[in-house]
Backbone as a printed PyTorch tensor [residue, N CA C, xyz], in Angstrom:
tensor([[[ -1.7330,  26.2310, -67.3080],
         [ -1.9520,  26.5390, -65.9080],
         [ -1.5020,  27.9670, -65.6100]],

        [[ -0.1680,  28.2170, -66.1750],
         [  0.2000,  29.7280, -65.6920],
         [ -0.4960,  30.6610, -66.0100]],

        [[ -1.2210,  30.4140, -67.4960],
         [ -1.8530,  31.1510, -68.3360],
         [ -3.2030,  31.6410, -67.7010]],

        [[ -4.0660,  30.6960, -67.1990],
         [ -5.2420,  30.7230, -66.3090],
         [ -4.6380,  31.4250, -64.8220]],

        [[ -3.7370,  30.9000, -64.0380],
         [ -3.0260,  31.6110, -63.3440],
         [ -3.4070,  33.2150, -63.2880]],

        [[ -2.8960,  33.5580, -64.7220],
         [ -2.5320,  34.9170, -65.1580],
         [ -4.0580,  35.6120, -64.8430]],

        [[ -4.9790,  35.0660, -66.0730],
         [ -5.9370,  35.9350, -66.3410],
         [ -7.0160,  35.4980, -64.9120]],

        [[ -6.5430,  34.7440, -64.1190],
         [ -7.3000,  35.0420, -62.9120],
         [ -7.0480,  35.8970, -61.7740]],

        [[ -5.1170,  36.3260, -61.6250],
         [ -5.3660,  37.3840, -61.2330],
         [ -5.5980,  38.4700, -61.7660]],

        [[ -5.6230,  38.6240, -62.9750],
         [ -5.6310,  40.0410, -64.0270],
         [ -7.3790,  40.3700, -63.5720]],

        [[ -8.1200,  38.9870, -63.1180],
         [ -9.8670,  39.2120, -63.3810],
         [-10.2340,  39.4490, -61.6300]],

        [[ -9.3610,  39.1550, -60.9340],
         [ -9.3430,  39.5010, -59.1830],
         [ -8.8220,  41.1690, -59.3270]],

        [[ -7.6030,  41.5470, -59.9660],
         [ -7.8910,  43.1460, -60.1840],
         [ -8.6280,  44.1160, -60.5800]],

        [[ -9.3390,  43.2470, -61.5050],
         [-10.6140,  44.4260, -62.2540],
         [-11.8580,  44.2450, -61.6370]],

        [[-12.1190,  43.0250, -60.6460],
         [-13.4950,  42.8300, -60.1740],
         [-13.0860,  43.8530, -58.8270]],

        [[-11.7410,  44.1400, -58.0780],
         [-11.4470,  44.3990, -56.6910],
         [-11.4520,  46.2890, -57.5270]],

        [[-10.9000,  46.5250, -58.9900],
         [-11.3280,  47.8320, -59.1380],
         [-12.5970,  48.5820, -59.2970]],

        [[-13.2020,  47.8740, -59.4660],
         [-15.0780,  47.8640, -59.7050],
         [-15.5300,  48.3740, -57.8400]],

        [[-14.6790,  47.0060, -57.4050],
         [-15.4340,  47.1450, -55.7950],
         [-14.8470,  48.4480, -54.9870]],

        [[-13.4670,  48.8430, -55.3180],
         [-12.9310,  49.8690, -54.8380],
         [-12.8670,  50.9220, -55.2010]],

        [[-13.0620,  51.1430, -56.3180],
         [-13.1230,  52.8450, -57.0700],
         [-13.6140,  53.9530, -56.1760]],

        [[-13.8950,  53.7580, -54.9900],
         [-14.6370,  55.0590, -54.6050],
         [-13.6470,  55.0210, -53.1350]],

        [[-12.5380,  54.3280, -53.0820],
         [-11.2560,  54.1310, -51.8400],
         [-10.7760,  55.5790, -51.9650]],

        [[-10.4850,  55.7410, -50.8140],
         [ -9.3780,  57.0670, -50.2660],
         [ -7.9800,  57.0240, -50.6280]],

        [[ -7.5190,  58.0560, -51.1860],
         [ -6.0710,  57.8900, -51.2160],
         [ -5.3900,  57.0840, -49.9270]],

        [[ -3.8070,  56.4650, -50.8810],
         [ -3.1160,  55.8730, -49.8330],
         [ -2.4520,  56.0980, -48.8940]],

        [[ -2.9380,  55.6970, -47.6600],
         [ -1.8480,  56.2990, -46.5350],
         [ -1.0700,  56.0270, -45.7230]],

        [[  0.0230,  56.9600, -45.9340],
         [  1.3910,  56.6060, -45.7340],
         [  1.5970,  55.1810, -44.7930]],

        [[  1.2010,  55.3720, -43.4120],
         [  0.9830,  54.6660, -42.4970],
         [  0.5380,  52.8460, -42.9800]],

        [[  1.1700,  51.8520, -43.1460],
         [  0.7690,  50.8820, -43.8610],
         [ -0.4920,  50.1870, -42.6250]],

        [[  0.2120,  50.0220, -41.5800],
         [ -0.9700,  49.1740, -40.5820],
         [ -0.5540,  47.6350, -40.6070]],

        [[ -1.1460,  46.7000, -39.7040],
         [ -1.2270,  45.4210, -40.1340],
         [ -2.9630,  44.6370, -40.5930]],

        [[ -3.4230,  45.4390, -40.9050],
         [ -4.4920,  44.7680, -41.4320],
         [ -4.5270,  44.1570, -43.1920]],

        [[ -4.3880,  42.5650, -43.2520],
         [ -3.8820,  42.6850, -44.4590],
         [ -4.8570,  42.7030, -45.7880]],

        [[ -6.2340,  42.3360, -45.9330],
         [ -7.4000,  42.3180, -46.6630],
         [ -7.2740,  43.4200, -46.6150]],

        [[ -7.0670,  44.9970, -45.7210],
         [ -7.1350,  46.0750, -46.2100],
         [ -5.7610,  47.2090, -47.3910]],

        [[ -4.6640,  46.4050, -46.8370],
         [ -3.5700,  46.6810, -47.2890],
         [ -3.5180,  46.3230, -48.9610]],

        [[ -4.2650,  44.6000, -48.9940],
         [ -4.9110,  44.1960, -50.3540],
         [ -5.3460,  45.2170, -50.9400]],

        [[ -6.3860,  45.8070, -50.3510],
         [ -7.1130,  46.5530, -51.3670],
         [ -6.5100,  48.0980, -51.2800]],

        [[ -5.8790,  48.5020, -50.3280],
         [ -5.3520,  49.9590, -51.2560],
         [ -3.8680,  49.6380, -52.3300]],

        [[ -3.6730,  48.2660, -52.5150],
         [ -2.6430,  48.0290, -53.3420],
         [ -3.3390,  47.9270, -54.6270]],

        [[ -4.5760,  47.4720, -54.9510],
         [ -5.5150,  47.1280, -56.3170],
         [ -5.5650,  48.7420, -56.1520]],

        [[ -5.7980,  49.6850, -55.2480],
         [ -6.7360,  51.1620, -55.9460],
         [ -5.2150,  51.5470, -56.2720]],

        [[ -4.0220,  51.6910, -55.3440],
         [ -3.1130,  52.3500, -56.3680],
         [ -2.7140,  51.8820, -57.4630]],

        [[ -2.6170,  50.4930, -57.8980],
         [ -2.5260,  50.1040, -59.1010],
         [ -3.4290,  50.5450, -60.6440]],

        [[ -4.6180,  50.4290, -59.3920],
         [ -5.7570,  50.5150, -60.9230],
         [ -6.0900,  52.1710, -60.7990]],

        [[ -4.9970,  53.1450, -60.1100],
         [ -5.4370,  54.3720, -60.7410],
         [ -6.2940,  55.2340, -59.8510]],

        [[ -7.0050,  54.5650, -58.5110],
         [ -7.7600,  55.0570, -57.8830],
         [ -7.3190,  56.1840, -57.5250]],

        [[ -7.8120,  57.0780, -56.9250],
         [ -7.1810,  58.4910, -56.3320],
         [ -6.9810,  59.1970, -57.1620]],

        [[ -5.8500,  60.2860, -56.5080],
         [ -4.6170,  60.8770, -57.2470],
         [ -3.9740,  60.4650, -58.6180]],

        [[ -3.1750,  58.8900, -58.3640],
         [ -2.8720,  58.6350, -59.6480],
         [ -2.5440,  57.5530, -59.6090]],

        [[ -1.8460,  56.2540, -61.0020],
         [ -1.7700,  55.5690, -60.1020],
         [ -0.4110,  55.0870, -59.8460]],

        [[ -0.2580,  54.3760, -59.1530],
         [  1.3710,  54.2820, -58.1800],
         [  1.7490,  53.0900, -58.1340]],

        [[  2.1820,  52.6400, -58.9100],
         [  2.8920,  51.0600, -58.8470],
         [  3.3780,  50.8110, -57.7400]],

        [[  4.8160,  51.8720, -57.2940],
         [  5.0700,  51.4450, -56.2730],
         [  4.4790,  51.8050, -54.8680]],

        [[  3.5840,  52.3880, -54.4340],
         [  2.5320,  51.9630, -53.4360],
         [  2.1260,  50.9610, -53.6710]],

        [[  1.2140,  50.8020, -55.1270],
         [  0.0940,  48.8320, -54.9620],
         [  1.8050,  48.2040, -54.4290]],

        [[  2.7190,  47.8450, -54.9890],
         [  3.3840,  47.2580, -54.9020],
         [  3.7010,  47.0760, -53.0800]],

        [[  4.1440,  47.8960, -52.5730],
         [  4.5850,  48.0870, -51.1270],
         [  3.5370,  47.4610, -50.5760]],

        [[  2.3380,  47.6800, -50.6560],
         [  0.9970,  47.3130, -50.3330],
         [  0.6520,  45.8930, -50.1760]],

        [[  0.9560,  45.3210, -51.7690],
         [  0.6940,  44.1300, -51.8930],
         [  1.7680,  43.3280, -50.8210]],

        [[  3.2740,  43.6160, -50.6710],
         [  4.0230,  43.1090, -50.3960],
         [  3.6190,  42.9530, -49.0100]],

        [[  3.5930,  43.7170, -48.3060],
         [  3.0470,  44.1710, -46.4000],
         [  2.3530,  43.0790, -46.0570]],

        [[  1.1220,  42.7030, -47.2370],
         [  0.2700,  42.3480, -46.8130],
         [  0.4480,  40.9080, -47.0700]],

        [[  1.0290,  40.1460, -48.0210],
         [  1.9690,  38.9250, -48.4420],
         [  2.9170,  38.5840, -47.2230]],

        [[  3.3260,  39.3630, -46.2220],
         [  4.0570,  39.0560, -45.6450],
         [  3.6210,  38.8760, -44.0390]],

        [[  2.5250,  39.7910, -44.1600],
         [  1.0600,  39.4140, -43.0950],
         [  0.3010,  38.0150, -43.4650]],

        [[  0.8910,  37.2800, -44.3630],
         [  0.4130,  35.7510, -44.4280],
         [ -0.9640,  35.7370, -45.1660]],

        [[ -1.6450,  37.4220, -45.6370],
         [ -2.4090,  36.9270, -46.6530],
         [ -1.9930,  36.3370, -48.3730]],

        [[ -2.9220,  35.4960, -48.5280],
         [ -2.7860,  34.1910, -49.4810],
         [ -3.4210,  35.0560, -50.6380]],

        [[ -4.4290,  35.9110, -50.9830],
         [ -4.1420,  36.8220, -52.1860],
         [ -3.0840,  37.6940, -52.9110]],

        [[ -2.7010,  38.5810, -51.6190],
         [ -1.3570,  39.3060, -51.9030],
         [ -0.3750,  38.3500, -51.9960]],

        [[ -0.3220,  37.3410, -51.9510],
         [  1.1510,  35.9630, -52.3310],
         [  0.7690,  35.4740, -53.8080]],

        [[ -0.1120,  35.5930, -53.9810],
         [ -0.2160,  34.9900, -55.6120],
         [ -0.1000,  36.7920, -56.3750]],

        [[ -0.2640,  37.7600, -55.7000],
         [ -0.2750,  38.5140, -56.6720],
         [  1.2140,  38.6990, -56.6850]],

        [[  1.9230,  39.0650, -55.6510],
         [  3.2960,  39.0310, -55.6980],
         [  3.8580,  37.5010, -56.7680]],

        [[  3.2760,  36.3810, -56.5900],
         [  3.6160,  35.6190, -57.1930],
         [  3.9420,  35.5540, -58.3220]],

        [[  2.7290,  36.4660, -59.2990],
         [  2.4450,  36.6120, -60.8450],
         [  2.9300,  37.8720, -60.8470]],

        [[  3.2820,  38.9220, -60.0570],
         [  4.4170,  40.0580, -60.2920],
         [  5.7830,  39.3170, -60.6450]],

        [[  6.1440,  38.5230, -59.8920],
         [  6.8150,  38.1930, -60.1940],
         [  7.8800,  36.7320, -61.2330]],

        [[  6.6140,  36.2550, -61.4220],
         [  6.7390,  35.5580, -62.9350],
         [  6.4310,  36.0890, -63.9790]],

        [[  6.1890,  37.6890, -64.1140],
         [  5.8240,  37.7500, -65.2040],
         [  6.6680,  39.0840, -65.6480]],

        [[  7.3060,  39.4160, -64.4140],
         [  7.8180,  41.0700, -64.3040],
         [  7.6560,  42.1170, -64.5610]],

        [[  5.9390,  41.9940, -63.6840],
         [  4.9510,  42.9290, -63.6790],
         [  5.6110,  43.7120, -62.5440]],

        [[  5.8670,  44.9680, -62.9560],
         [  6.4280,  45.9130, -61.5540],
         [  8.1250,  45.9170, -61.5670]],

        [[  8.2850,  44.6100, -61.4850],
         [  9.3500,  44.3650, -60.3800],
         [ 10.0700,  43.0650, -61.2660]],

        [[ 11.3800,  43.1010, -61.4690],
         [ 12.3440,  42.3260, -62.0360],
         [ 11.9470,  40.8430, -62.0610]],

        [[ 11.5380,  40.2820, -63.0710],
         [ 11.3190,  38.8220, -63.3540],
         [ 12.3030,  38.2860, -62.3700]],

        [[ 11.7650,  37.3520, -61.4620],
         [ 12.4430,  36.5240, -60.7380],
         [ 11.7460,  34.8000, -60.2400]],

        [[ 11.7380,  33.9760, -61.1780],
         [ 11.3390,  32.8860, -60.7990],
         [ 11.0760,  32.0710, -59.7540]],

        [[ 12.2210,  32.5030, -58.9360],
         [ 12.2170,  31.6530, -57.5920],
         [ 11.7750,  32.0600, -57.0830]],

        [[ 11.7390,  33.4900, -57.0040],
         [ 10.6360,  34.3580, -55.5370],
         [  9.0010,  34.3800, -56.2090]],

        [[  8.8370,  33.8890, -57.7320],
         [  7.5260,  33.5870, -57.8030],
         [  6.6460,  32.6590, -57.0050]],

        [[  7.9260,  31.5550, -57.3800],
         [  7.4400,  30.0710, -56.7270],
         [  7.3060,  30.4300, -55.3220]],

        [[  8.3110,  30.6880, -54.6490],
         [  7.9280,  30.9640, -52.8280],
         [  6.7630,  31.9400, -52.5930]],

        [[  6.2050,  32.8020, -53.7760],
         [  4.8370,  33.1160, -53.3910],
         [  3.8450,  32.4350, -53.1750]],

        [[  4.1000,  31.7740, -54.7890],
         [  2.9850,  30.8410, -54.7770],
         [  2.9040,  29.7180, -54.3430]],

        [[  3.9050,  29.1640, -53.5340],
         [  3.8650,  28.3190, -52.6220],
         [  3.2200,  28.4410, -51.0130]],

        [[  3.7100,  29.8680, -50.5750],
         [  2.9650,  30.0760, -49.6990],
         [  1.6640,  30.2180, -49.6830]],

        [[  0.9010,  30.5960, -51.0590],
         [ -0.2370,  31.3320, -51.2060],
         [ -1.0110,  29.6560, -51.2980]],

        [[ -0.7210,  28.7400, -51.8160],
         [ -0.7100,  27.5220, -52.0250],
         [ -0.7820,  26.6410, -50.7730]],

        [[ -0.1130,  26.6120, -49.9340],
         [ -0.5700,  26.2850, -48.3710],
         [ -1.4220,  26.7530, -47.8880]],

        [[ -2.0390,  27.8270, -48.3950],
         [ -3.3540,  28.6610, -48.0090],
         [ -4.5700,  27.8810, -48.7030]],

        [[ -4.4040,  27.2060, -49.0120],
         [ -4.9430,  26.7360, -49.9850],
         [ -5.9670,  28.0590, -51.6210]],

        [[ -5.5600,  28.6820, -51.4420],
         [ -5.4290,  29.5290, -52.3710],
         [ -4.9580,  29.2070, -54.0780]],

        [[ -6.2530,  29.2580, -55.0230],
         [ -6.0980,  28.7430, -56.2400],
         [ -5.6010,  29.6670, -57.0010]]])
């Protein structure tokens, strides 16, 4: 399960870098829109722009996880079961993916 887990968000980053490659650098200003916050967290990750910036996708993803979108909670989720980015931490995996999981979000 984790494993599929994995390579489904690894295959939601490369289909969202395909769709975004041609995004504007990130700006500063986060906003509350969170499907958009989603996606300048995939372009700084995957390199878009300038360069790419872990910790922007990261800040990004988080904003927007905390705006109650159910993508950015599984990605934070598998950041953080896998200690992609950001310090392996089990329990704050599970409360991602628990929230992302009430979303009904697979």
């Amino acid at each position: 399960m984790r494993r599929l887990l994995g390579t489904g968000v690894f295959c939601i980053l490369i289909a969202s870098t395909v769709v975004y490659s041609q995004a504007p650098h990130i700006a500063p200003n986060l906003g509350t829109d969170a499907p958009r916050l989603f996606e300048k967290g995939v372009a700084a990750l995957s390199g878009v722009g300038p360069s790419r910036d872990e910790q922007q996708a990261l800040t990004c993803f988080q904003r927007a996880a905390e705006l109650g979108y159910a993508p950015a909670q599984t990605v934070l989720g598998y950041f953080y079961e896998t200690g992609t980015i950001v310090t392996s931490d089990p329990g704050q995996a599970l409360d991602w993916y628990k929230k992302a999981g009430k979303q009904n979000d697979r």
